[in-house]
C-alpha positions as CSV (number, residue, x, y, z in Angstrom):
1,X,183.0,22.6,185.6
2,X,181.7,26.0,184.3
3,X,183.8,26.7,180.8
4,X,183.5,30.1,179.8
5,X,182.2,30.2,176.1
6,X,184.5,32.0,174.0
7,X,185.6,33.6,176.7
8,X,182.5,35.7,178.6
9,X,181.2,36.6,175.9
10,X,178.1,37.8,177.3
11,X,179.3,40.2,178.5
12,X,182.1,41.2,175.6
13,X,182.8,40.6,172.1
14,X,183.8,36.7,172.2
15,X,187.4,35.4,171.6
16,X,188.9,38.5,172.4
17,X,191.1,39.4,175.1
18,X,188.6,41.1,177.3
19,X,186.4,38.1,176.8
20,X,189.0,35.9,178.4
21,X,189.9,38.0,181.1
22,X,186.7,39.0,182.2
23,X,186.0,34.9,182.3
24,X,188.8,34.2,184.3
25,X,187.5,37.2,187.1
26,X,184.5,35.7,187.2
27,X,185.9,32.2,188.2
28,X,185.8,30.3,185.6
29,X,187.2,27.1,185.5
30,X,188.0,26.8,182.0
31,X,187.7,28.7,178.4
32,X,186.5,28.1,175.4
33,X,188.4,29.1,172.3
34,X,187.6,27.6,168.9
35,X,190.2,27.3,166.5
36,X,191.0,27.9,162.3
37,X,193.7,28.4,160.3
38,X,194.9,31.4,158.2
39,X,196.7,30.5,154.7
40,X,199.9,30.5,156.2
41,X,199.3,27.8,159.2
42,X,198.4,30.3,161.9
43,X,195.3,29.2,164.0
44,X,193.1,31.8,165.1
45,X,190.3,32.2,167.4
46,X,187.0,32.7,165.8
47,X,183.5,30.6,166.1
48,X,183.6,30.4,162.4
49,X,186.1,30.8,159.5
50,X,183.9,33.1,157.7
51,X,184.6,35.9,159.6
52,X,182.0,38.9,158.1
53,X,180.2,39.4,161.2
54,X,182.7,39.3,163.8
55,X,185.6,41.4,162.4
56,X,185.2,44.8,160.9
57,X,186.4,42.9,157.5
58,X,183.6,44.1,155.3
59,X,184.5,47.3,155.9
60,X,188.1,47.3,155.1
61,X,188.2,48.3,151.3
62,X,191.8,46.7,151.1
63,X,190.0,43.3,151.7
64,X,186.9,44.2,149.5
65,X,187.7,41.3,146.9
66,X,188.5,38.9,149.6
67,X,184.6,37.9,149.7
68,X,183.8,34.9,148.1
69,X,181.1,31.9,148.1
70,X,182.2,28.6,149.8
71,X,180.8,25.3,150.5
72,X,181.5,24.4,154.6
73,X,180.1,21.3,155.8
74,X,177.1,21.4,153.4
75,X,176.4,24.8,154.2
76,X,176.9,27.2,151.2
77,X,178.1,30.9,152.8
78,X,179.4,34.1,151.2
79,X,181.7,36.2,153.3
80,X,185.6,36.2,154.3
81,X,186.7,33.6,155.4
82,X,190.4,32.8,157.8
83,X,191.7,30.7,155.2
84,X,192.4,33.7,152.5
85,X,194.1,35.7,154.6
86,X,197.8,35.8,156.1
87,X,198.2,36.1,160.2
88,X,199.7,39.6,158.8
89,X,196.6,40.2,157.4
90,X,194.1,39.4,159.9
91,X,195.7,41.0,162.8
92,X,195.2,44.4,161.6
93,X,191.2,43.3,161.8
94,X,189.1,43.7,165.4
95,X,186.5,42.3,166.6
96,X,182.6,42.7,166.9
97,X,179.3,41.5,168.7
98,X,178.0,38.6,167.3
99,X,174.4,39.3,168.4
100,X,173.8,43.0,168.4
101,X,170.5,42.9,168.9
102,X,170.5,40.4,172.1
103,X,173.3,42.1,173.2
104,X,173.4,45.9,172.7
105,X,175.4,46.9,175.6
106,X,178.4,44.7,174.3
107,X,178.4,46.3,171.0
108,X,180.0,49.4,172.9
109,X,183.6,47.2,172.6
110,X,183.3,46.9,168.8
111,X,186.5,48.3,167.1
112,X,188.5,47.9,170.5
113,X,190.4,44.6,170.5
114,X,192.0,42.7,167.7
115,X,191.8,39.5,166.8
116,X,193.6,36.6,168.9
117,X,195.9,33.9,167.9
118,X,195.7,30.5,169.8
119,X,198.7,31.3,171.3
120,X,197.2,34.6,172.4
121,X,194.7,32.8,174.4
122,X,197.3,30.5,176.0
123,X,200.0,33.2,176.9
124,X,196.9,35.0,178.3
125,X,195.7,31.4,180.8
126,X,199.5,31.3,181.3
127,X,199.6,34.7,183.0
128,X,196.0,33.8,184.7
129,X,196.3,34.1,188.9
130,X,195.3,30.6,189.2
131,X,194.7,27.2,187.1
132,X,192.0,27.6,184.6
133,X,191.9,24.9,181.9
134,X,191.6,25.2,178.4
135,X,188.8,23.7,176.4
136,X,189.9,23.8,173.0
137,X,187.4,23.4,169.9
138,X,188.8,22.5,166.0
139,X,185.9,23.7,163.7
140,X,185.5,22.3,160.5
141,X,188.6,19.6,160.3
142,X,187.3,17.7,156.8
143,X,186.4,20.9,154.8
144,X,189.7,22.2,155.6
145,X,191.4,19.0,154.6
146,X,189.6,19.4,151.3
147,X,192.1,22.8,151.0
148,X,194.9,21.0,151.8
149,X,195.3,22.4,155.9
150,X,195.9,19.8,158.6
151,X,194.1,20.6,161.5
152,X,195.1,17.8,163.9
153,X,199.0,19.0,162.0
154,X,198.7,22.9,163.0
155,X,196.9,21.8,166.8
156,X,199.5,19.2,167.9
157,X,201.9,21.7,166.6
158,X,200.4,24.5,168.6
159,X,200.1,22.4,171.9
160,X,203.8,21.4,171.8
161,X,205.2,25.0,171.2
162,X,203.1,25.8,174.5
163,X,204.1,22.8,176.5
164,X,207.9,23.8,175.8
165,X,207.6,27.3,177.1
166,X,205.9,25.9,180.3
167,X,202.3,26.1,179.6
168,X,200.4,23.7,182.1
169,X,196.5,24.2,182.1
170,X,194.8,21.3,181.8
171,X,194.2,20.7,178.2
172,X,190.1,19.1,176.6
173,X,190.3,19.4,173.2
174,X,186.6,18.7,171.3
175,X,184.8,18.8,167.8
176,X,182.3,17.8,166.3
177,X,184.3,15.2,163.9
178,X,185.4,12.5,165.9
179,X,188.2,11.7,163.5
180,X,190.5,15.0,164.2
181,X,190.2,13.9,167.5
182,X,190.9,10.2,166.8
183,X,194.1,11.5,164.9
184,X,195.7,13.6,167.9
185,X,194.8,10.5,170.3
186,X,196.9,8.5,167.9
187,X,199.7,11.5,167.7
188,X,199.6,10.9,171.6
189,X,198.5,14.3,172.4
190,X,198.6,14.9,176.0
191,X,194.5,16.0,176.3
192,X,191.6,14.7,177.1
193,X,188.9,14.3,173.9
194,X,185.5,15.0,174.1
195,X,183.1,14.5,170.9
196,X,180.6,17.6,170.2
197,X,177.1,16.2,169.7
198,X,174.3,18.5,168.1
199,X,170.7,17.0,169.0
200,X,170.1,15.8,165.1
201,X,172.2,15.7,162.0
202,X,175.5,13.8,161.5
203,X,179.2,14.5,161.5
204,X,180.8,16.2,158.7
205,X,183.9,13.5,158.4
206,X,180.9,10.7,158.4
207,X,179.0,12.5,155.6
208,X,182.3,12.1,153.2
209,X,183.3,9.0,154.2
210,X,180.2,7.2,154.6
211,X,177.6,9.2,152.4
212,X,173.6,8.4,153.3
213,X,175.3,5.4,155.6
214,X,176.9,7.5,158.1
215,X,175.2,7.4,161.5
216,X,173.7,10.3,163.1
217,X,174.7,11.4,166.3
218,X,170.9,10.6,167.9
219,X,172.2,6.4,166.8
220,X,175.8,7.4,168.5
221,X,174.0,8.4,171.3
222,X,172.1,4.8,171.9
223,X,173.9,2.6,174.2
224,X,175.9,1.0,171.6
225,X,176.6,4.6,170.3
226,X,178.4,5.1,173.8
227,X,180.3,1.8,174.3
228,X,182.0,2.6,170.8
229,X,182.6,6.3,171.9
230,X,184.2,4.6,175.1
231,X,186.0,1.8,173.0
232,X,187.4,4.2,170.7
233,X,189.5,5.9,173.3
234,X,187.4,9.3,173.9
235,X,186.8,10.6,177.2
236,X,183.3,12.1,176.7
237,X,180.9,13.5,174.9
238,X,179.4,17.5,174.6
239,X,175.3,17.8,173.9
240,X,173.6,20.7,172.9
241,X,171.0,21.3,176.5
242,X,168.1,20.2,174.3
243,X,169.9,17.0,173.9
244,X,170.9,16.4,177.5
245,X,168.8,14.5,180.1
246,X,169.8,12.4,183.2
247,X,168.7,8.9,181.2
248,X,171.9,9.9,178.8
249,X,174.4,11.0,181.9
250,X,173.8,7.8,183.6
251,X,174.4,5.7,180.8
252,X,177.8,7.9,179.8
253,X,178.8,7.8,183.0
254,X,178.1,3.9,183.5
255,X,180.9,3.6,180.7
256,X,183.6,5.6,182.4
257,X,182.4,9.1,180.1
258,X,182.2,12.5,180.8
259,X,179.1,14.6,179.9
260,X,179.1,18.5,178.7
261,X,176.3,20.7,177.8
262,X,176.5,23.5,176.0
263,X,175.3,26.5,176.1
264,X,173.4,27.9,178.9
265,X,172.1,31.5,178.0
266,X,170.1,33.8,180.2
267,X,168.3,35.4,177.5
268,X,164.5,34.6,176.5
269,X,166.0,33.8,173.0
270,X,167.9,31.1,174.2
271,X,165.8,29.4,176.9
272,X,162.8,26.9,176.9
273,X,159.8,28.5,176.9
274,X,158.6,27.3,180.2
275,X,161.5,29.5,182.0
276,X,161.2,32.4,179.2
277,X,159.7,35.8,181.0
278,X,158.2,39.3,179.0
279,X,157.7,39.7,175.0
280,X,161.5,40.7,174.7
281,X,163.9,38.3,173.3
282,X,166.7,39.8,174.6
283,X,165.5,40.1,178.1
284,X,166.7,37.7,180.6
285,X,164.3,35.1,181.7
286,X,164.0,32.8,184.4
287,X,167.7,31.3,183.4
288,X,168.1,30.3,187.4
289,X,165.6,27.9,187.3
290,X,166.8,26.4,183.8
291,X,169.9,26.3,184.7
292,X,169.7,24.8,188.0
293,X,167.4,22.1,185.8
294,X,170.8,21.3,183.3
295,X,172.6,20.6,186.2
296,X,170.3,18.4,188.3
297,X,170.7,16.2,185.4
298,X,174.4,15.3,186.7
299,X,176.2,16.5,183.9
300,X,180.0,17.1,184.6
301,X,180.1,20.8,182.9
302,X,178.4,23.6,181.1
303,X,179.6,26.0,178.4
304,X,177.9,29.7,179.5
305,X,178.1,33.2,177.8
306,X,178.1,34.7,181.9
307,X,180.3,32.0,183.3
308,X,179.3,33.5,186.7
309,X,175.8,32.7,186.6
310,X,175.7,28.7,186.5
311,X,177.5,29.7,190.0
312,X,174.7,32.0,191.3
313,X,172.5,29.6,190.3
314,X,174.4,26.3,192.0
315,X,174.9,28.8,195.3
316,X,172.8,26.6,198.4
């Protein structure tokens, strides 16, 4: 399964309608959007909640004393964030490039589209010329818990309102907090539930329930990490490519479990430094070769930027 990653955002300002398009013209076979909430319940898609480098926000004078510091999984950030703004509000906003400097040609589509609601993205898979499922990500569930917003609530929510006007793309929904996902399992969410993995640390929702105890997602990765992923109802698991390896596929797979990777770039920035070519790090490197590697391993999908080029490089 190729999943485009917020959409192709290679090639466009991600989560944005051109994003989406353009991923399902290339042949995608599913998109990524990742979800948060506005302060009236309306979920959005953006990578992040603080929103200062992906909207024109901080130059929008009416919104000037909307920045603020805030404390996000441990992370202390200053910026706008989804949460202090109504849906009103944020649709007047439109999108930027995340990484100008790796991606200068895309910056050329800042200031032309808005910014989407989930239900943007559906209506748009809805209207798609053939099935493309819908990978759907909820960022940050237990810090937005702590501000008194449901996340599994506004999702399950969400879903239903799209099942009822006839959406029917296949439906993974993911995060990196297994207890969101836990929560719409026992809403009986019609999904399957796949549990983000980055190569170190440890889940938010572990961190404040369990403190120092919780374990880290290397210890949930062990064969006794699996069998409880398995146990616990989930049906796979999503690893960052540095994370991935055939060794971990087998085993997952030897307990009925899916394996993801995420995210396969082309660009010298993003690839090991065996496969990068030239002193630029925005130049593409030898991503064929890398990512013809990810998949030899086995794995059952990729997230890519250029959802067409896991193809070109899969093509006998």
């Amino acid at each position: 399964m190729v999943i485009a990653h917020r959409g192709a955002s290679g090639y466009r300002p991600e989560h944005t309608a051109a994003a989406y398009e353009l991923a399902i013209a290339l042949g995608a076979d599913a998109v990524e959007p990742d979800v948060v909430p506005t302060r009236d319940g309306v979920l959005v898609v953006r990578h992040e909640n603080e929103i200062g480098g992906t909207t024109d926000v901080a130059d929008r004078p009416e919104f000037a004393d909307r920045r603020t510091t805030r404390v996000v999984d441990g992370h202390k950030l200053t910026g706008w964030f989804t949460e202090d703004f109504t849906w009103a509000e944020l649709s007047t906003l439109t999108a930027r490039e995340r990484l100008p400097r790796v991606r200068p040609a895309s910056t050329r589509f800042d200031g032309r589209y808005p910014v989407l609601r989930l239900e943007d993205v559906l209506r748009i898979l809805d209207a798609a010329p053939r099935p493309v499922a819908v990978v759907l990500e909820i960022k940050h569930a237990t810090y937005f818990a702590s501000v008194g917003i449901d996340m599994a609530r506004l999702v399950e929510r969400e879903v239903i309102r799209w099942r009822a006007r006839g959406g029917t793309a296949p439906l993974i929904v993911e995060s990196f907090e297994q207890g969101v996902l836990d929560e719409l399992r026992r809403r009986e969410l019609r999904a399957r539930f796949v549990y983000l993995h980055e190569r170190r640390g440890t889940a938010a929702d572990l961190v404040a329930a369990r403190g120092r105890a919780a374990p880290s997602w290397e210890s949930q990765r062990t064969n006794a990490g699996l069998d409880a992923l398995a146990e616990s109802g989930m049906h796979g698991l999503s690893v960052e490519t540095s994370a991935l390896s055939r060794d971990l596929v087998t085993r997952a797979h030897a307990r009925g479990l899916d394996v993801y990777a995420w995210t396969l770039r082309p660009e010298n920035r993003f690839l090991p430094e065996r496969h990068r070519l030239g002193a630029s790090s925005a130049a593409h490197g030898d991503w064929h070769a890398w990512f013809a590697e990810v998949a030899a391993t086995g794995v059952d999908g990729v997230f890519a930027d250029h959802p067409d080029l896991p193809r070109e490089a899969l093509r006998p």
